[in-house]
C-alpha positions in Angstrom: 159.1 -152.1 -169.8 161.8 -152.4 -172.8 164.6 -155.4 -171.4 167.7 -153.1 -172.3 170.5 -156.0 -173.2 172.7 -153.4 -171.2 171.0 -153.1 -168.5 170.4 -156.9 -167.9 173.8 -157.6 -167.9 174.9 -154.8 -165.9 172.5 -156.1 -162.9 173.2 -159.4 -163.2 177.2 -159.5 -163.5 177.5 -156.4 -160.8 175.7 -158.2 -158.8 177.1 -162.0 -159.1 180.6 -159.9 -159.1 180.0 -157.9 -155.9 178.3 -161.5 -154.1 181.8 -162.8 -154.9 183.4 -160.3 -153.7 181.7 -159.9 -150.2 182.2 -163.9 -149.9 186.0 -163.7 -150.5 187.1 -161.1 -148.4 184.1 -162.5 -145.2 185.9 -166.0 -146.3 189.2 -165.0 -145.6 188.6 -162.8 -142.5 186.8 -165.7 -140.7 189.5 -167.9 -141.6 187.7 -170.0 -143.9 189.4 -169.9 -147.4 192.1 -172.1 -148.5 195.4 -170.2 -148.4 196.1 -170.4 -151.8 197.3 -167.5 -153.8 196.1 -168.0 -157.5 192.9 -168.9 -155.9 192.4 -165.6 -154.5 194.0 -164.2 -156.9 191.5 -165.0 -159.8 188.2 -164.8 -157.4 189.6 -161.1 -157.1 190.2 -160.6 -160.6 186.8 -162.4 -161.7 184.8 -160.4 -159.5 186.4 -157.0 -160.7 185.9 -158.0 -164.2 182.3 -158.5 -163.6 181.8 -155.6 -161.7 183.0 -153.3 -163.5 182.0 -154.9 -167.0 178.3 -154.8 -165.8 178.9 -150.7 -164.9 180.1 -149.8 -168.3 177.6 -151.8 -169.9 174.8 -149.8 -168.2 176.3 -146.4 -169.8 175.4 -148.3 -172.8 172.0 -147.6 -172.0 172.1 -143.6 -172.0 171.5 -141.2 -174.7 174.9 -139.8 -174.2 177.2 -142.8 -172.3 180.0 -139.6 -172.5 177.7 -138.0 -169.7 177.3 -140.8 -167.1 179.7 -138.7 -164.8 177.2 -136.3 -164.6 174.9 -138.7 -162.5 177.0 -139.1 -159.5 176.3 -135.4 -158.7 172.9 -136.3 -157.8 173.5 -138.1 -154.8 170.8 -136.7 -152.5 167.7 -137.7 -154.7 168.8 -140.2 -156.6 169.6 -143.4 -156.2 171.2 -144.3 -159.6 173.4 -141.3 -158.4 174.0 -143.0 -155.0 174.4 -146.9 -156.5 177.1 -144.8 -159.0 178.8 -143.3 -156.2 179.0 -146.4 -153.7 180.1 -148.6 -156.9 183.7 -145.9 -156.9 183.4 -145.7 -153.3 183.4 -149.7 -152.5 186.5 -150.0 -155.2 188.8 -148.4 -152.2 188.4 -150.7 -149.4 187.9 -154.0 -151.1 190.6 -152.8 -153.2 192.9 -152.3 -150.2 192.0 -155.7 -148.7 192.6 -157.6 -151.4 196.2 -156.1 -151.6 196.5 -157.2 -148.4 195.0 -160.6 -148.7 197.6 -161.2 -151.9 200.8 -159.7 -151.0 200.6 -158.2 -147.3 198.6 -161.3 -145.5 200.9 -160.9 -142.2 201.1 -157.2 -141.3 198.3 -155.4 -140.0 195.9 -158.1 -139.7 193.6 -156.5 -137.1 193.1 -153.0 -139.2 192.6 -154.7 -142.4 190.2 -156.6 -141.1 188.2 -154.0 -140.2 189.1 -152.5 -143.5 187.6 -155.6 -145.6 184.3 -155.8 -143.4 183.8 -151.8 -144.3 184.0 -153.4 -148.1 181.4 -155.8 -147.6 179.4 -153.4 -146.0 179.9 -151.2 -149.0 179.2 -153.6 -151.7 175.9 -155.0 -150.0 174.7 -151.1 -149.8 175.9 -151.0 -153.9 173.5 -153.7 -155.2 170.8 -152.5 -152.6 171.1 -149.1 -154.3 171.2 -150.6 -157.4 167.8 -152.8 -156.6 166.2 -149.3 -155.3 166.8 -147.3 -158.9 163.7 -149.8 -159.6 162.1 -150.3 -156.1 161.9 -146.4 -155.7 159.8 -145.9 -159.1 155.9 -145.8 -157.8 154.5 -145.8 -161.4 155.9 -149.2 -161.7 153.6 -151.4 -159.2 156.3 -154.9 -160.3 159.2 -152.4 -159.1 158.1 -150.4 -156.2 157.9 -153.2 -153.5 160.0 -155.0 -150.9 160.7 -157.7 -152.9 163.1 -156.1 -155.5 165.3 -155.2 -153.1 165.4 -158.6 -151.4 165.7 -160.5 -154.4 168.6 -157.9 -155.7 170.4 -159.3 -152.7 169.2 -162.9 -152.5 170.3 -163.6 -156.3 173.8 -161.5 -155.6 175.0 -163.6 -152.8 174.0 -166.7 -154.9 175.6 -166.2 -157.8 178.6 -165.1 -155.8 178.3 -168.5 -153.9 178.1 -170.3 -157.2 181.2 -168.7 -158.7 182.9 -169.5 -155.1 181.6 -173.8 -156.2 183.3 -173.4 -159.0 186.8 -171.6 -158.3 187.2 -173.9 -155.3 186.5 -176.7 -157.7 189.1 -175.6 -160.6 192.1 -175.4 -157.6 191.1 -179.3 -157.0 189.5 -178.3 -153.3 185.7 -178.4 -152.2 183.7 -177.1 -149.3 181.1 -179.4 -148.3 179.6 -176.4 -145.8 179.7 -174.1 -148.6 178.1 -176.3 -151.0 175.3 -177.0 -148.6 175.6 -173.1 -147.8 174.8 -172.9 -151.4 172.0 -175.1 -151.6 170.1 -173.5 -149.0 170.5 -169.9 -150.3 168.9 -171.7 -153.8 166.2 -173.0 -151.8 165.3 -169.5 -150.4 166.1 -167.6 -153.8 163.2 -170.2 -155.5 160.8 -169.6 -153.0 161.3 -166.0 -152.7 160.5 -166.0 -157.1 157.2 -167.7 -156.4 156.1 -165.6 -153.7 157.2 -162.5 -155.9 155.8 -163.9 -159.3 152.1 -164.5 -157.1 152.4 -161.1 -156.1 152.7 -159.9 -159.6 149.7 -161.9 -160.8 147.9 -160.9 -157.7 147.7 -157.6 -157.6 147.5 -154.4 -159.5 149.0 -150.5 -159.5 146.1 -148.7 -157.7 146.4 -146.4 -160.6 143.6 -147.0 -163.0 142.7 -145.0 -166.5 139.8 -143.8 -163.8 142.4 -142.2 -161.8 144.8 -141.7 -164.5 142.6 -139.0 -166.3 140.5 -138.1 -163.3 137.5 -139.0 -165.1 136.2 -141.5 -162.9 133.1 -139.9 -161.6 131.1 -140.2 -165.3 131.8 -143.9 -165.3 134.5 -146.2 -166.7 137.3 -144.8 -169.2 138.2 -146.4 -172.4 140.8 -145.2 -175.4 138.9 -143.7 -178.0 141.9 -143.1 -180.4 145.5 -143.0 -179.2 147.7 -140.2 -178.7 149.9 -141.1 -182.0 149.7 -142.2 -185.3 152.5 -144.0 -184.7 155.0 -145.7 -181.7 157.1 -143.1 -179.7 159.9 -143.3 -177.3 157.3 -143.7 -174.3 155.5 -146.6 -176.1 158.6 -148.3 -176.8 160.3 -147.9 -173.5 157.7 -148.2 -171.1 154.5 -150.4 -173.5 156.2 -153.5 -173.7 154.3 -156.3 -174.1 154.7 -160.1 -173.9 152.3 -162.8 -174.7 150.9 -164.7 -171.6 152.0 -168.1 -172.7 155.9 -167.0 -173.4 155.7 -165.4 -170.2 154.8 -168.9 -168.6 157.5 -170.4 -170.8 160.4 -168.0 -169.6 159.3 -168.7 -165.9 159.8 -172.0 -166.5 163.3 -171.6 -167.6 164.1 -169.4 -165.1 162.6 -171.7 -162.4 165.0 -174.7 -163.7 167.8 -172.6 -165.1 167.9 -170.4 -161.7 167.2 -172.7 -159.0 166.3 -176.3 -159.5 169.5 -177.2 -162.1 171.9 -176.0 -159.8 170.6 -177.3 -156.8 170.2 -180.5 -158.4 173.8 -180.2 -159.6 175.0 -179.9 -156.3 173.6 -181.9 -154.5 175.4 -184.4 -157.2 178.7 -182.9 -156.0 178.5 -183.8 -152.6 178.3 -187.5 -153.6 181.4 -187.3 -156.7 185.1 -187.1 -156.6 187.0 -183.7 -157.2 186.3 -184.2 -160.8 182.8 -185.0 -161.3 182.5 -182.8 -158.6 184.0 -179.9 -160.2 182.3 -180.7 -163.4 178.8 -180.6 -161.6 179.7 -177.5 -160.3 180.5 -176.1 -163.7 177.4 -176.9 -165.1 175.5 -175.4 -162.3 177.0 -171.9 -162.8 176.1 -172.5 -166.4 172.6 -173.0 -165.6 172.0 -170.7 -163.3 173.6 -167.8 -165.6 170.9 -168.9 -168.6 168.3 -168.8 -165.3 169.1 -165.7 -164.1 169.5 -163.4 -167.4 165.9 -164.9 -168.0 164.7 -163.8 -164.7 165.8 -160.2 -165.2 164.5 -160.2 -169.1 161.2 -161.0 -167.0 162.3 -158.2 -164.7 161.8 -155.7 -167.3 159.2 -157.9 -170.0 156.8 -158.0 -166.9 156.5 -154.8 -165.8 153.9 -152.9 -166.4 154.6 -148.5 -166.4 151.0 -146.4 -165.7 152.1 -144.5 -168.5 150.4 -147.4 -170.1 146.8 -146.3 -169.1 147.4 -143.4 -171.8 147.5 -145.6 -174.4 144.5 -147.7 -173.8 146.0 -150.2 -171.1 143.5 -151.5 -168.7 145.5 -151.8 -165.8 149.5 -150.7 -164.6 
């Protein structure tokens, strides 16, 4: 599949933004975040940039961005429609709460509560319904497992946690729980790419140019001449190709960029002062952001669409 610039960084700042989110308001209704105002005040802000950046960005995508409205009328079959919808839908109660949290922390403590977990509940359904716009696409055998979905989730909460490192750091505070919080949630995210990546390799679409053209009873099926004298729109959305070995390369940089860097990084923290502390912290985010933009170019680079048995693929 083509990796739309758009689209990459719509999934991966929505989701980083909405992890943020979810840990801010569950931080502050447990009691756990520092009562400090510009603190929450910017992990509000930064998570509603990103959020809301990464939506735009994937109108970017569309033939007519002017239309994107329409898609939030297709709510019962679609779940771009639905991930639209809950994405306005989430804005009212975690807006709400974090009005609350910033100017009105003292009345009505019990409602909002319940207010803010209704958010969280919201955004976690929003990137779930963002990972099954892919996850619910059966021609794509790399898409249309229980891994996307996991992952979608996984790689949310950690970059949220990460962006949580580093505010705590720039307001001269850290939390050795969350850090450790942090490296455990790395741990998992690195062993849940492995498991997904042997999957991929693993396995194939059941599809086959046998089935495909329903020719399989005369023997095996090969292209004789393709459809087109030249590429189309299918061939260059959906016949992507990447070379093995760059392949290997990118996984590689998404393996240290995504994971090991930033659990390295951290575990650096726990042993430095606030200020090699926060500057480890820094770094990590860094890392991770290079790691993770790579991981969803693979997202897309590695898929493979059974469109692709038309055009002389030997396998989807």
């Amino acid at each position: 599949m083509h990796p739309a610039k758009s689209v990459i960084f719509f999934t991966t700042a929505s989701g980083a933004g909405y992890g943020l989110l979810c840990l801010l308001i569950a931080g502050n209704i447990l009691g756990m975040m520092p009562g400090n105002f510009w603190l929450a005040f910017t992990g509000y802000a930064v998570s509603y940039v990103l959020i809301a950046g990464g939506l735009l960005s994937s109108t970017f995508h569309l033939g007519h961005p002017e239309r994107a409205w329409r898609a939030l009328t297709q709510w019962r079959s679609s779940w771009l429609s639905r991930e639209g919808v809950m994405a306005l839908l989430t804005f009212l109660p975690t807006g709400l709460y974090a009005l609350h949290h910033l100017f009105f922390a003292d009345m009505m403590q019990g409602l909002m509560g319940l207010v803010g977990i209704i958010g969280v509940i919201c955004a976690i359904v929003t990137v779930y319904c963002t990972a099954m716009i892919y996850a619910s696409l059966k021609p794509i055998h790399a898409w249309s497992n229980s891994y996307v979905p996991a992952g979608y989730l996984l790689l949310a909460l950690m970059s949220g946690l990460l962006l949580l490192n580093v505010l705590l750091a720039l307001w001269g505070t850290t939390e050795t729980s969350l850090q450790l919080a942090t490296l455990l949630i790395l741990g998992i995210g690195l062993v849940w790419k492995i498991i997904y990546w042997r999957f991929l390799d693993g396995s194939k679409s059941i599809s086959t140019p046998e089935s495909a053209t329903g020719l399989g009873e005369f023997g095996t099926v090969r292209l004789f001449e393709g459809p087109h004298t030249e590429a189309n729109y299918l061939m260059k959305e959906m016949g992507f190709k990447i070379a093995r070995k760059h392949s290997a390369k990118l996984r590689l940089i998404t393996l240290m960029g995504a994971f090991v860097a930033p659990f390295v990084l951290i575990l650096l923290s726990l042993l430095f002062g606030s200020v090699g502390a926060g500057i480890a912290l820094v770094l990590a985010l860094l890392a991770a952001a290079v790691g993770l933009v790579t991981e969803r170019w693979l997202f897309f680079a590695e898929a493979r669409h059974t469109v692709g048995l038309y055009y002389g693929a030997s396998h989807a």
